[in-house]
KEGU-342550 format. One line per 4 residues: number of its first residue (from 1); their letters; for each residue x, y, z of C-alpha. Coordinates in pm, 1 decimal, m for minus. Layout:
BEGIN
NUM> a> X Y Z ~ ...
END
This chain:
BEGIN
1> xxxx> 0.0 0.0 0.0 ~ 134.3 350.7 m114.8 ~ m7.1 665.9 34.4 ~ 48.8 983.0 m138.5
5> xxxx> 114.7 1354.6 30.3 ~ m157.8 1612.4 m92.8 ~ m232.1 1992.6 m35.5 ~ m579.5 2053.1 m97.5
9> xxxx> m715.2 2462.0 m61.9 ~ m1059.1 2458.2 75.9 ~ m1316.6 2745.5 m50.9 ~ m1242.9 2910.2 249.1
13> xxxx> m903.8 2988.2 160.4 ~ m785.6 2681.2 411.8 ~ m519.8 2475.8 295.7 ~ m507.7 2094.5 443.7
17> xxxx> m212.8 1870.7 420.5 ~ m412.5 1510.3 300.3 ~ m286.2 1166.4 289.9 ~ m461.8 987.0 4.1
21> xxxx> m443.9 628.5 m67.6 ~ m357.2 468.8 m364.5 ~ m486.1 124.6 m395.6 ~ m839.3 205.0 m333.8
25> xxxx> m914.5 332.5 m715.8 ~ m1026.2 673.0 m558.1 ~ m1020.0 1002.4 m725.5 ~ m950.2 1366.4 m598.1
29> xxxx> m1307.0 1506.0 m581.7 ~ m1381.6 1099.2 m371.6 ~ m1084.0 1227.9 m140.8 ~ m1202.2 1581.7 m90.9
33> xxxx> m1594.8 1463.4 4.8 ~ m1404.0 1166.5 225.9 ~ m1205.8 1456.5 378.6 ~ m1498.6 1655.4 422.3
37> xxxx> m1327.9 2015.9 247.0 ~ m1685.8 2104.8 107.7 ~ m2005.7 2088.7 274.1 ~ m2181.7 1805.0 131.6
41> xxxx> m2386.8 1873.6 m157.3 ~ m2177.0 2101.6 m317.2 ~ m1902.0 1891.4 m468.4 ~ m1935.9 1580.1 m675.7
45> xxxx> m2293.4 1636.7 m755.8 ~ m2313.3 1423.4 m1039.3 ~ m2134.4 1180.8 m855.0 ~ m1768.7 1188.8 m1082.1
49> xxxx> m1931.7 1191.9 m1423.9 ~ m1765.2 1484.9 m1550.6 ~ m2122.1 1629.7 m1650.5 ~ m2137.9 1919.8 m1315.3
53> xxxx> m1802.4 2102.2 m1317.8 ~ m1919.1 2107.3 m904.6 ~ m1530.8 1947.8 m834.8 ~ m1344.6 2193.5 m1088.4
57> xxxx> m1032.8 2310.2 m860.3 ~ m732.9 2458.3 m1013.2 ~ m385.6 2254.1 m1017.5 ~ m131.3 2485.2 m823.1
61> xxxx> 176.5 2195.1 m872.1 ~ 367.6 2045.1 m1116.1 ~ 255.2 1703.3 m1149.0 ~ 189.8 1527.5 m1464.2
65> xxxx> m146.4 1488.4 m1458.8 ~ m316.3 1248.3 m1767.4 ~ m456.8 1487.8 m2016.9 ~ m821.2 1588.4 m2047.6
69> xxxx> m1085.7 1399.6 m2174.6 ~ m1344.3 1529.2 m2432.3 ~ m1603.5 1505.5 m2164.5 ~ m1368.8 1731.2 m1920.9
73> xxxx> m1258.0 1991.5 m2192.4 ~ m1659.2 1995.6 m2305.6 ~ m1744.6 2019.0 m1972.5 ~ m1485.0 2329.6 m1871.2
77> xxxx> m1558.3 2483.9 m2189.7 ~ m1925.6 2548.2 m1964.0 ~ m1820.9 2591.1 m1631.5 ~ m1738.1 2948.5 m1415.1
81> xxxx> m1462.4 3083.1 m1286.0 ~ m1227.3 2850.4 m1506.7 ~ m895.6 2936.4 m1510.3 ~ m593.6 2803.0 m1742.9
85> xxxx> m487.5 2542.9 m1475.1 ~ m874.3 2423.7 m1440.2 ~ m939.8 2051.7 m1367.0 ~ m1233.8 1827.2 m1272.5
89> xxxx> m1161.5 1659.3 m946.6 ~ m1383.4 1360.5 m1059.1 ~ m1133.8 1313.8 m1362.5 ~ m753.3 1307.6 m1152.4
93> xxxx> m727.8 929.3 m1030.3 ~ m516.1 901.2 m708.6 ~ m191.4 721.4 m817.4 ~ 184.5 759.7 m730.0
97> xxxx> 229.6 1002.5 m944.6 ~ 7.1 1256.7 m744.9 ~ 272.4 1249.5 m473.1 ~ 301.0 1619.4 m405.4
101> xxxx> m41.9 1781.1 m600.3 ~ m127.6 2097.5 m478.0 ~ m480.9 2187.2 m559.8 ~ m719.0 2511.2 m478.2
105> xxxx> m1105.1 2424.0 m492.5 ~ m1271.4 2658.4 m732.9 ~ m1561.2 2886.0 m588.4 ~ m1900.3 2707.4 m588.2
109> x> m2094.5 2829.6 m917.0
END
């Protein structure tokens, strides 16, 4: 079992220091709602399907995260506040490679 180290920035402007794990298949908006950094209802709403934008936060680190999907880009293309380091939670699996993400939640639209 491999952990990884993650900075998430809540909507408050409160940044906590997460361990995620990586052999449970999860994804970062799954980690945020297990963490409980939104109040529930407000992120994940259509529970990871990349059709709500509700788990859009904006990548602050370097890591090489797997491109977009058409269903992400479509789905950014529609979304507010999107900025040129936007991402869908929902769509950034938790692997090793996520070992140091920094990520800011985006404001709820």
């Amino acid at each position: 079992m491999q952990d990884v180290n993650i900075k998430i920035t809540d909507r408050d402007g409160v940044t906590h220091d997460i361990v995620a794990p990586t052999d449970m298949a999860m994804n970062l908006m799954e980690v945020v709602r297990s963490y409980e950094l939104a109040p529930e209802g407000t992120i994940g709403v259509c529970g990871g399907m990349a059709m709500c934008a509700s788990c859009q936060c904006y990548v602050l680190s370097d890591n090489n995260l797997p491109p977009m999907t058409d269903d992400e880009e479509a789905m950014l293309s529609e979304a507010f506040d999107v900025k040129d380091n936007s991402r869908l939670g929902c769509q950034i699996q938790i692997t090793p490679e996520m070992e140091g993400l920094s990520v800011e939640l985006a404001p709820e639209s």
